[in-house]
Each structure stands twice: as structure tokens, then as C-alpha cells.
N, CA, C and O atoms as a DFTB+ gen file, in Angstrom:
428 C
 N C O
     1  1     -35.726      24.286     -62.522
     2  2     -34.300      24.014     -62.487
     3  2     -33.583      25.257     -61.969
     4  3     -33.915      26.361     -62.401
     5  1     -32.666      25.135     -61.111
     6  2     -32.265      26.355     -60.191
     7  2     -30.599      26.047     -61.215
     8  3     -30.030      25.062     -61.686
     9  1     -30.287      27.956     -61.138
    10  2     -29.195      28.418     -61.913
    11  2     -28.010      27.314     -61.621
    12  3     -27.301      27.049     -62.592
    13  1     -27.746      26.692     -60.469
    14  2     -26.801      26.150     -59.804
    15  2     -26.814      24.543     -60.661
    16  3     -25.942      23.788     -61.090
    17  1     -28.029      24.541     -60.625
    18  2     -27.707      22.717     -61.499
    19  2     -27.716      23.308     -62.754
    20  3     -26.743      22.830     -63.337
    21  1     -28.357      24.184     -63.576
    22  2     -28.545      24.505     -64.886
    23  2     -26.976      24.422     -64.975
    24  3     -26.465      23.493     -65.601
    25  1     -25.924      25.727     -64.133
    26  2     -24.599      25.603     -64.637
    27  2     -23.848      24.048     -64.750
    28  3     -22.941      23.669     -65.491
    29  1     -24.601      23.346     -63.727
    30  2     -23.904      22.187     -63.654
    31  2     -24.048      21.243     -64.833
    32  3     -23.275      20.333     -65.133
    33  1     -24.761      21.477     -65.230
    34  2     -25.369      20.547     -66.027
    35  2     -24.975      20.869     -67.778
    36  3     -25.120      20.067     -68.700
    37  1     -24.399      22.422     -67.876
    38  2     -23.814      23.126     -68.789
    39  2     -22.553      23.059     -68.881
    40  3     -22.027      23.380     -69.947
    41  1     -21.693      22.584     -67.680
    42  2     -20.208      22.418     -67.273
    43  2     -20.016      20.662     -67.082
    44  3     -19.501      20.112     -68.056
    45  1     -20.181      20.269     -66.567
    46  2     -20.258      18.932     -66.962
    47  2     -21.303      18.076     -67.344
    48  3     -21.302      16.999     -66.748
    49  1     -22.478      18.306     -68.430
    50  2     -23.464      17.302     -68.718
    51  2     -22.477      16.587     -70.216
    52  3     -22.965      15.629     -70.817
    53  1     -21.503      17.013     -70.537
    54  2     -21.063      15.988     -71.266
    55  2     -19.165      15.825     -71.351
    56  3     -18.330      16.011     -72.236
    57  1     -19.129      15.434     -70.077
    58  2     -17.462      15.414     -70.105
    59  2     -16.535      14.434     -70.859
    60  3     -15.320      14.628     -70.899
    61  1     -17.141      13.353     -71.470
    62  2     -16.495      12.355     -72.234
    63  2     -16.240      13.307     -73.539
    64  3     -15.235      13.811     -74.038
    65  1     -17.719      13.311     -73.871
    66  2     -17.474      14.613     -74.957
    67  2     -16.524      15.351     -75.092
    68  3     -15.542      15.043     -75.767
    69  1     -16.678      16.647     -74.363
    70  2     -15.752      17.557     -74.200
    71  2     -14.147      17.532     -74.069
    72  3     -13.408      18.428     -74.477
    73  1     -13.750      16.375     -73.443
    74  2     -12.534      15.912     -73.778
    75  2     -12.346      15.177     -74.760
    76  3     -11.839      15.805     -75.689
    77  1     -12.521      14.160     -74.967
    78  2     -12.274      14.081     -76.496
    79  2     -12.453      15.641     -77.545
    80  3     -11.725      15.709     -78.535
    81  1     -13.089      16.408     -77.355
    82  2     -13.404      17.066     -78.633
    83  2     -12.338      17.898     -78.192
    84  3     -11.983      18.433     -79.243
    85  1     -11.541      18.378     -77.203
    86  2     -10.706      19.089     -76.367
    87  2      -9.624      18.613     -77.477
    88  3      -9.311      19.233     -78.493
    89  1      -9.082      17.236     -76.991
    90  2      -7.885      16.624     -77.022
    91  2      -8.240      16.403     -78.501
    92  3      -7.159      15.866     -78.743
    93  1      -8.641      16.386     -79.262
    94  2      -8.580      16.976     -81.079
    95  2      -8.439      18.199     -81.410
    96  3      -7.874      18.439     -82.478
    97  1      -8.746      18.898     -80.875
    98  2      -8.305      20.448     -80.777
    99  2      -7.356      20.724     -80.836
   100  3      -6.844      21.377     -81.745
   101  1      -6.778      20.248     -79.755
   102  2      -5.057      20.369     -79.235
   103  2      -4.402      19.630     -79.813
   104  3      -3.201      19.719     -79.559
   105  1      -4.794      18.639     -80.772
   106  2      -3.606      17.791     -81.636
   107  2      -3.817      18.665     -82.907
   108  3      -2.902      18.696     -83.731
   109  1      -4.617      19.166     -83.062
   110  2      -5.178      19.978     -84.343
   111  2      -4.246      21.184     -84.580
   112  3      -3.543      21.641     -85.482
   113  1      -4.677      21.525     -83.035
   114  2      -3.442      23.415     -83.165
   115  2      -1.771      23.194     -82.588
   116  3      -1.015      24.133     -82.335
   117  1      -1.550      22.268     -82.506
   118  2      -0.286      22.068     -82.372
   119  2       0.599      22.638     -83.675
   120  3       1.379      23.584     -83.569
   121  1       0.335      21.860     -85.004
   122  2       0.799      22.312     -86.134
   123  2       0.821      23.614     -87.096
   124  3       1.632      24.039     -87.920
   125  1      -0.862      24.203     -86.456
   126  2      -0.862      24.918     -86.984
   127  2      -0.449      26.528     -85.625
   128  3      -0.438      27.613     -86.207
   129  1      -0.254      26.583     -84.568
   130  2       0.606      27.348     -84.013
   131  2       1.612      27.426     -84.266
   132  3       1.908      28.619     -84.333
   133  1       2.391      26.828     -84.465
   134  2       4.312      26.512     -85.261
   135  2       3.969      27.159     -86.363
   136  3       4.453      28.276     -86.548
   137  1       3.256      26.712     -87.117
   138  2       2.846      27.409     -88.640
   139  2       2.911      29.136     -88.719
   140  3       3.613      30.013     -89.222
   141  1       1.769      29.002     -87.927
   142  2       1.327      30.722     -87.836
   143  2       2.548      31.304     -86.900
   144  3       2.612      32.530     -86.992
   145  1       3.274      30.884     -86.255
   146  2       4.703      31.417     -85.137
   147  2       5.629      32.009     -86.234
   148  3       6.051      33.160     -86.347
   149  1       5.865      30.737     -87.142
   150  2       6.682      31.499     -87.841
   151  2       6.648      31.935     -88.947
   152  3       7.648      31.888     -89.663
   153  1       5.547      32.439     -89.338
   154  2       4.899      33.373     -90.141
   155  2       5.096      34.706     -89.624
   156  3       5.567      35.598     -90.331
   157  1       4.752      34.883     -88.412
   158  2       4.825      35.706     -87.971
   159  2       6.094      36.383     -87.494
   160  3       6.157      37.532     -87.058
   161  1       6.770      35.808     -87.586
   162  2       8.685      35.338     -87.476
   163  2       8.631      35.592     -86.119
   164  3       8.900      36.700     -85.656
   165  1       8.138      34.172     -85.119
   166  2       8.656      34.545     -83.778
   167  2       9.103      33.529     -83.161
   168  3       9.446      32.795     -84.088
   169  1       9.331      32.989     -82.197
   170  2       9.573      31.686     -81.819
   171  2       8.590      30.500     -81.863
   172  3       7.437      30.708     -81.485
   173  1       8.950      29.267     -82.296
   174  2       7.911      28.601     -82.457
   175  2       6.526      28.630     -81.062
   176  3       5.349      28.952     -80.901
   177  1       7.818      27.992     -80.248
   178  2       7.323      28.048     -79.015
   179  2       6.641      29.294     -78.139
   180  3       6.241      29.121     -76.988
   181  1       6.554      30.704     -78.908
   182  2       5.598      31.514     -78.674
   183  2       4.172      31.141     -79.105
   184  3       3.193      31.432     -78.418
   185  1       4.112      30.607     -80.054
   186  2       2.827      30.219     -80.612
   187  2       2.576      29.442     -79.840
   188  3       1.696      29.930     -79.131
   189  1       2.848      28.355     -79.479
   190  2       2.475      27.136     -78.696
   191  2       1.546      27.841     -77.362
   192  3       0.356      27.724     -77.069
   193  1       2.691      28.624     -76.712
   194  2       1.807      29.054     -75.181
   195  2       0.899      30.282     -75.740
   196  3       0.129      30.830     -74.950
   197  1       0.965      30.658     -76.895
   198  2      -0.382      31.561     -76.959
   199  2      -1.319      30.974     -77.187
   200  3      -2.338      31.485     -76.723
   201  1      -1.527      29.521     -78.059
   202  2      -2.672      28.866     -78.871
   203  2      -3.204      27.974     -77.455
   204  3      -4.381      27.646     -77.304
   205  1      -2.067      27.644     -76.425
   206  2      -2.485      26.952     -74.800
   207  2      -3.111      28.229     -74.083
   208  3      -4.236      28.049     -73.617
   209  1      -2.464      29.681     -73.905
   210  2      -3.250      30.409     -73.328
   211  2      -4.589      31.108     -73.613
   212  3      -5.227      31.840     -72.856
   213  1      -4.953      30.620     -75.208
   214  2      -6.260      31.034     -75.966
   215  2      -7.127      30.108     -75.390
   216  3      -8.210      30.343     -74.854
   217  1      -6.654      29.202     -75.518
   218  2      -7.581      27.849     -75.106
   219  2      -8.147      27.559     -73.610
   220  3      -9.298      27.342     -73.230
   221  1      -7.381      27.605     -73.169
   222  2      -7.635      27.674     -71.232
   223  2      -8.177      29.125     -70.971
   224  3      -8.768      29.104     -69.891
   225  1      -8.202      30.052     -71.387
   226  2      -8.818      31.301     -71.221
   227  2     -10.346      30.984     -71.473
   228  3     -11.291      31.060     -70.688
   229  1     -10.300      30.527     -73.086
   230  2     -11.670      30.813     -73.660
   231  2     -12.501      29.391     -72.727
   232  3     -13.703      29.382     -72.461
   233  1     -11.574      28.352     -72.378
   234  2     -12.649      27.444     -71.771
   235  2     -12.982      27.813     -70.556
   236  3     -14.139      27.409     -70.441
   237  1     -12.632      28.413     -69.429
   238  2     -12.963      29.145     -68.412
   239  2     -13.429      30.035     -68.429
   240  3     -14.206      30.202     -67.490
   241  1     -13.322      31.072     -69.337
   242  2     -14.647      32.132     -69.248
   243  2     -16.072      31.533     -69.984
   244  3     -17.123      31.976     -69.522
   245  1     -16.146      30.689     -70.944
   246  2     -16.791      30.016     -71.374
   247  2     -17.136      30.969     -72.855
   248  3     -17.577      32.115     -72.934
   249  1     -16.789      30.104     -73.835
   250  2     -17.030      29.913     -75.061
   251  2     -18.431      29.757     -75.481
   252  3     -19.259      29.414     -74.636
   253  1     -18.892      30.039     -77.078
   254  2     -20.366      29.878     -77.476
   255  2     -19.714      28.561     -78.494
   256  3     -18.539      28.336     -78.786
   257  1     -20.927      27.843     -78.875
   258  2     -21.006      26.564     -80.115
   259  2     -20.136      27.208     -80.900
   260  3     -19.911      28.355     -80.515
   261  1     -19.490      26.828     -82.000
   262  2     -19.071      26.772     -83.147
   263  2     -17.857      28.025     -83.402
   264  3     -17.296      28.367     -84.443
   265  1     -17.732      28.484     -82.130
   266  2     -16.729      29.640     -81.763
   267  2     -15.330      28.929     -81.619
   268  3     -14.841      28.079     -80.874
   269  1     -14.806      29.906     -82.999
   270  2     -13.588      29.529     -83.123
   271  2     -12.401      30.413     -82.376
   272  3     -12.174      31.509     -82.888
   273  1     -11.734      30.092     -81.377
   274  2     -10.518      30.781     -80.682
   275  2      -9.079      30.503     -81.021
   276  3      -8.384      29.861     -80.234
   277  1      -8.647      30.916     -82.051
   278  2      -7.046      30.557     -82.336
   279  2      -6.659      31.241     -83.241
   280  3      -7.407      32.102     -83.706
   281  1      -5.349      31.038     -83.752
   282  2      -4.917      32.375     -84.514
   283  2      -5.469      31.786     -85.701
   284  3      -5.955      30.657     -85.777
   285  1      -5.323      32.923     -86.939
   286  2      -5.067      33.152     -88.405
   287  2      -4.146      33.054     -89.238
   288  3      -2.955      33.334     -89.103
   289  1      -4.679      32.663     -90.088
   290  2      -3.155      33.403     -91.142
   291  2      -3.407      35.245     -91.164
   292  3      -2.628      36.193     -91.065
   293  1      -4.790      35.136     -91.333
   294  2      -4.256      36.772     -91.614
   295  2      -3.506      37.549     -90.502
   296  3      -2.484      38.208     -90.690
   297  1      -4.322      37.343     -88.993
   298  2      -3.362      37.607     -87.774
   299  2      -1.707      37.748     -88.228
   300  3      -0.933      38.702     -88.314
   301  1      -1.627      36.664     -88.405
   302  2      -0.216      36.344     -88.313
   303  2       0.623      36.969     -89.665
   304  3       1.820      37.243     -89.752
   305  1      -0.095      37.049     -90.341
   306  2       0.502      37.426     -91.811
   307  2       0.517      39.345     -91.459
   308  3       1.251      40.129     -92.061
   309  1      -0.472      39.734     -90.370
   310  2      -0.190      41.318     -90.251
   311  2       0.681      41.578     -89.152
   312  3       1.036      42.755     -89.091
   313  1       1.232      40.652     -88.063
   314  2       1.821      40.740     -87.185
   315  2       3.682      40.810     -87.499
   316  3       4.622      41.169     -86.790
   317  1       3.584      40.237     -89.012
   318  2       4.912      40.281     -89.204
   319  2       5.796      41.942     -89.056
   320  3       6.741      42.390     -88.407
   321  1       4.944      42.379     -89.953
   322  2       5.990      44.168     -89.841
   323  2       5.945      44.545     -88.168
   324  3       6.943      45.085     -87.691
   325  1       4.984      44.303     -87.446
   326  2       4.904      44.999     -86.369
   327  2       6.393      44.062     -85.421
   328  3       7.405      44.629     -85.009
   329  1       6.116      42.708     -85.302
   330  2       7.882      41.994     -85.008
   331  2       8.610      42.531     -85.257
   332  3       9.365      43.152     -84.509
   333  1       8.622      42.467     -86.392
   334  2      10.197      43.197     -87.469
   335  2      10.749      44.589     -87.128
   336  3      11.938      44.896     -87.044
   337  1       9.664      45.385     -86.945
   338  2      10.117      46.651     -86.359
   339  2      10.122      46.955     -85.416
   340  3      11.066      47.668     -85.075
   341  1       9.151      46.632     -84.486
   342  2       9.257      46.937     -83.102
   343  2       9.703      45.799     -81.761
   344  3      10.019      46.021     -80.592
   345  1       9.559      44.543     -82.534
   346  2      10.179      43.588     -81.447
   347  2       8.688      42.825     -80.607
   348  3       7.607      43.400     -80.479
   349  1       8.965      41.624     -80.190
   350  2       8.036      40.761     -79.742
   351  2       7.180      41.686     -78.497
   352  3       5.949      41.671     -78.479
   353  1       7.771      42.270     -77.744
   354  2       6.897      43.163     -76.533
   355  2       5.791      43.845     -77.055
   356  3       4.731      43.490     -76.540
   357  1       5.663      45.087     -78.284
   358  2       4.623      45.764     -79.100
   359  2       3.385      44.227     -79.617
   360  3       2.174      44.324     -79.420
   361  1       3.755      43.493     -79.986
   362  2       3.137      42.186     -80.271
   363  2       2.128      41.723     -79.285
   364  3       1.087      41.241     -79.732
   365  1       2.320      41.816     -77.847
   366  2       1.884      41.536     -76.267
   367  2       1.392      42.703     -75.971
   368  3       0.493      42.790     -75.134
   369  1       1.884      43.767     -76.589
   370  2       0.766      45.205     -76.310
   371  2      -0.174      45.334     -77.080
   372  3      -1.297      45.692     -76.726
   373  1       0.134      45.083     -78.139
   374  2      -0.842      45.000     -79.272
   375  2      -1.792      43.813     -79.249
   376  3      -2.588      44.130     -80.133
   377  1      -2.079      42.970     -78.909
   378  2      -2.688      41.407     -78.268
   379  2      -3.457      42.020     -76.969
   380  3      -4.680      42.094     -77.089
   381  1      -3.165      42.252     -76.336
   382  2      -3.667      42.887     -75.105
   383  2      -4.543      44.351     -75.447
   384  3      -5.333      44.650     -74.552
   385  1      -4.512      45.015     -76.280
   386  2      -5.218      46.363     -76.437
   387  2      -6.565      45.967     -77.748
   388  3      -7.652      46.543     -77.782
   389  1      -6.127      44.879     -78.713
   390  2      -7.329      44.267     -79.220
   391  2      -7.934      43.626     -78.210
   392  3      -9.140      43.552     -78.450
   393  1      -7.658      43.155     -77.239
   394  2      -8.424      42.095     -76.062
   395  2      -9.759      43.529     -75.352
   396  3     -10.898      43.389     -74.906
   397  1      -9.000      44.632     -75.530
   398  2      -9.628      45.439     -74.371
   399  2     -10.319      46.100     -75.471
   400  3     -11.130      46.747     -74.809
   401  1     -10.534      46.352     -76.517
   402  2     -11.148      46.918     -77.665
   403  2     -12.091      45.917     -77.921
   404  3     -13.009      46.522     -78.475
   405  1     -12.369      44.840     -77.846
   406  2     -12.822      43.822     -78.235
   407  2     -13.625      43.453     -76.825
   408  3     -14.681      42.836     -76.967
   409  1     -13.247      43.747     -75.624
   410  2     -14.455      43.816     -74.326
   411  2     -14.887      45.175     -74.521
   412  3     -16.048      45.144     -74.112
   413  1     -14.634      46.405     -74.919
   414  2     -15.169      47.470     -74.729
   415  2     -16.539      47.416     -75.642
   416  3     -17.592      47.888     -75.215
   417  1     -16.424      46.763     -77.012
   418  2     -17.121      46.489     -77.660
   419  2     -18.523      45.701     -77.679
   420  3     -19.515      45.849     -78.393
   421  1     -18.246      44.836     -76.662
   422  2     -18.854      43.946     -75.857
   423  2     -19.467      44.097     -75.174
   424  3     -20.545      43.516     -75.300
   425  1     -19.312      44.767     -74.236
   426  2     -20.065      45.536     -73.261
   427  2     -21.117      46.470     -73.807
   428  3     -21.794      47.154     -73.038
């Protein structure tokens, strides 16, 4: 089996699947992004496009089984002082510098 069908066959050998299990996902984190948003005291609708940009990230670089990608409560429950004092931008720096701590690690 050559790498080219193996991927193929890893990327779409079960697309009924995968959407459905997709589209439960996304009815799943709908509620709980709003949840964790304003926990975190930010706009709801920040949560929304972060829990959409977690998701389309992690499915294009490709995800492992049982790997969970979405926020926390605890996330969100430590993100509050850093809002409060420094404002939503430190939040997007701080998101972005665990991302690169978290590939450095990786590597």
C-alpha cells in the first residue's frame, strides 16, 4: 500500500462517519463555548470562533483517537484575571505563546 492511498484511505475511509461524529461535536460545543466565554468574562461570540477555530485547525493538521480539542473550565476559570487586567489582546498572546510552548515541546 503506497503512502498516497494509505493517506487516502485515513482521510476519507469513513466520511459518513466522520460527519456525523463532526456535526455532534459542534452541537455539543456550541453550549459549552458560551459557557466557558463567559466564565472567562468575554464575549460570547469569542468563544464560538475560538471553539470553530480549534476545530478546523485540529481537523486539518490531523488529530489522534480520543483527543480532546476544546476549552476547559479550568482554562477558562484561569483566563479570567488575565481579561480583567490586561484586556482580551494579552488573552490572544497568551493562546498563541502556549501554542508555541506546546510545539516546542513537541518537537
Amino acid at each position: 500500500m503506497t503512502s498516497l492511498s494509505a493517506y487516502r484511505e485515513q482521510w476519507f475511509g469513513n466520511i459518513r462517519g466522520d460527519l456525523l461524529s463532526g456535526l455532534v461535536v459542534a452541537l455539543a460545543l456550541i453550549p459549552e463555548a458560551i459557557a466557558f466565554s463567559i466564565i472567562a468574562g468575554v464575549d460570547p461570540k469569542v468563544g464560538l470562533y475560538a471553539s470553530f477555530s480549534i476545530a478546523v485547525i485540529v481537523a486539518i493538521t490531523g488529530g489522534r483517537p480520543g483527543m480532546i480539542s476544546a476549552a476547559t473550565a479550568a482554562t477558562a476559570v484561569l483566563m479570567v484575571t488575565l481579561v480583567r487586567e490586561h484586556g482580551l489582546q494579552y488573552l490572544l498572546a497568551a493562546t498563541v505563546l502556549a501554542g508555541l510552548i506546546q510545539i516546542g515541546a513537541g518537537l
